[in-house]
C-alpha positions as CSV (number, residue, x, y, z in Angstrom):
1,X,-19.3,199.4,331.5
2,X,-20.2,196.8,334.4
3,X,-22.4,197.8,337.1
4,X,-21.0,198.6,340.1
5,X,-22.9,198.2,343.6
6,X,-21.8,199.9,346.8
7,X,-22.4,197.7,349.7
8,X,-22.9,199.6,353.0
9,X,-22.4,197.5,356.2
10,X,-25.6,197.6,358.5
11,X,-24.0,195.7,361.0
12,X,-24.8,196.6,364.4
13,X,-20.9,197.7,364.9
14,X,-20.9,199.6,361.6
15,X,-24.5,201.7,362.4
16,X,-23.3,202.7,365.7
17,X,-20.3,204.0,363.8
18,X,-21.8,206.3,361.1
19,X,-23.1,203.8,358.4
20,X,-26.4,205.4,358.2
21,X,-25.0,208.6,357.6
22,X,-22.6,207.3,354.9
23,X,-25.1,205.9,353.2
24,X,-26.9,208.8,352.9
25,X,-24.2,210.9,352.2
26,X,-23.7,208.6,348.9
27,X,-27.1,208.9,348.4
28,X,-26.8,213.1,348.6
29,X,-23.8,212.6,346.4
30,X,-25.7,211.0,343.5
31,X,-28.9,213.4,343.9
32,X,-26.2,216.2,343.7
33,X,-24.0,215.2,340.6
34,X,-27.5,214.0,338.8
35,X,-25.9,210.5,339.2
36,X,-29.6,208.6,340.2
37,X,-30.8,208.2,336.4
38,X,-28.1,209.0,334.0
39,X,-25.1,206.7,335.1
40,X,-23.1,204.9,333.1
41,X,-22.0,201.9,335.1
42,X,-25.7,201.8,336.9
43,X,-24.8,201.6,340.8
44,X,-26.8,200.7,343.2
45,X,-26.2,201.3,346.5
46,X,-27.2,198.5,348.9
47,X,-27.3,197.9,353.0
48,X,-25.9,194.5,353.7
49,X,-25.9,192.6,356.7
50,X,-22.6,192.5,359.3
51,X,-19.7,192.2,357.0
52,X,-17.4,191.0,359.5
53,X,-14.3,193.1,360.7
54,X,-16.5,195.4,362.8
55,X,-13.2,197.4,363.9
56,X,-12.5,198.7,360.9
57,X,-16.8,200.5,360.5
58,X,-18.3,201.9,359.1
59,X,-17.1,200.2,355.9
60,X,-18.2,200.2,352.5
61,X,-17.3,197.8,349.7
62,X,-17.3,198.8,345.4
63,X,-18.1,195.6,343.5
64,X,-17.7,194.1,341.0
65,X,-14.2,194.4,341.7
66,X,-14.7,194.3,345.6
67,X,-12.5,197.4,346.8
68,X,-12.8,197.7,350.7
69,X,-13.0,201.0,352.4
70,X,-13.4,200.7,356.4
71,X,-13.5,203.6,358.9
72,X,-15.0,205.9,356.6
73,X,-16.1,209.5,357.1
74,X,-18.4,211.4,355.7
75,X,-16.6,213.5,353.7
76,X,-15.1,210.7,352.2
77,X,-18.0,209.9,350.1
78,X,-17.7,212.8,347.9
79,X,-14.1,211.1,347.1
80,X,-15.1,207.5,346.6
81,X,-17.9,209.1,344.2
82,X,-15.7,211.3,342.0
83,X,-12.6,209.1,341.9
84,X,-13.6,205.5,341.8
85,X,-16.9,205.2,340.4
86,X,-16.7,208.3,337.9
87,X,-13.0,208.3,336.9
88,X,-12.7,204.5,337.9
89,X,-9.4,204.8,340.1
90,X,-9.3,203.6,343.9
91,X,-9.3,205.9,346.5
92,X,-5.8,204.7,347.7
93,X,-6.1,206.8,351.0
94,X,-8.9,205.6,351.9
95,X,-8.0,201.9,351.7
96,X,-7.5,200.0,354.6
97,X,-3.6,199.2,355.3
98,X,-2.8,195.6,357.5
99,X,1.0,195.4,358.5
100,X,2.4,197.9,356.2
101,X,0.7,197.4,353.1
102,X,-2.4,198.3,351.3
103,X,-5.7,196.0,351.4
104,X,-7.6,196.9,348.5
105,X,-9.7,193.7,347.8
106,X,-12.4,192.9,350.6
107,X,-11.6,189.0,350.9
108,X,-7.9,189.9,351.7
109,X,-8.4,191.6,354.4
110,X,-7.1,189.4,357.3
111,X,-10.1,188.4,358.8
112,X,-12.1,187.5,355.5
113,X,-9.0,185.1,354.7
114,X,-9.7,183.1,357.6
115,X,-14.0,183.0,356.9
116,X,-15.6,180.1,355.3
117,X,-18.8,180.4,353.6
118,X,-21.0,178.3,354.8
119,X,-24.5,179.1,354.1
120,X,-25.5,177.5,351.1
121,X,-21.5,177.4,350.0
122,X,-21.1,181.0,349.0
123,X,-19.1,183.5,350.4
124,X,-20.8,186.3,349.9
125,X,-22.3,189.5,351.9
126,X,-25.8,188.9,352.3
127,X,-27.9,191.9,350.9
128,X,-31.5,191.0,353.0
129,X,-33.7,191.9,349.8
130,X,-31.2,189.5,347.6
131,X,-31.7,186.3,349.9
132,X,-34.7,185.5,349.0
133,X,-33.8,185.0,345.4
134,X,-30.5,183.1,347.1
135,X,-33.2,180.7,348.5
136,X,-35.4,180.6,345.5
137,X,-32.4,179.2,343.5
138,X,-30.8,177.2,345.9
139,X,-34.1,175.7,346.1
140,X,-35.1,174.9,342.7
141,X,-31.2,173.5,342.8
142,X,-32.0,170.8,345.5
């Protein structure tokens, strides 16, 4: 099975809304189902830098397959835990909905549509203890 990450904004926007508690609660989740060592799709969970729609924090994203889940709560860790990375089915609830209709990968939400990476041409979240192997390849490219 793939390895999954959990990316946990740690935006300014998204701390002041919970995302230090929501990482934890993950955290607590894992310690609590004996998830930590014995996991088959090894997830991490990660703090990234501001992920962008800051209206929609705290938000956490599942990759690989980049499922997006903004305005979370607590107690919908437990949830997220069980349901998508256990059973491997998306929390539909818990998915953030744009006129009508369901968003469930990260880069269609409306305002990621519209972003352009430009830092080394990559669009990607930047996780602070990954960019320095970002810059150690992207140098050895030049």
């Amino acid at each position: 099975m793939a390895k999954k990450e959990i990316l946990i904004c740690a935006g300014t926007a998204c701390i002041s809304a919970g995302a230090e508690e929501i990482k934890a609660k993950f955290e607590e989740e894992f310690r609590k189902l004996n998830l930590t060592e014995d996991f088959e799709c090894k997830t991490v969970i990660s703090s990234t830098g501001c992920v962008g729609p800051c209206s929609l924090g705290p938000v956490a994203i599942v990759k690989a397959d980049n499922t997006f889940y903004g305005q979370l709560k607590t107690e919908d860790v437990p949830k997220i835990v069980e349901q998508h990375l256990k059973q491997g089915q998306i929390v539909e609830e818990l998915l953030t909905e744009e006129e009508g209709e369901k968003i469930e990968n990260f880069k269609d939400i409306r305002f990621m549509k519209k972003q352009k990476g430009l830092l080394f041409g990559i669009q990607e979240l930047l996780i602070p203890i990954k960019l320095k192997s970002i810059l150690k390849e992207t140098v050895i490219r030049l």
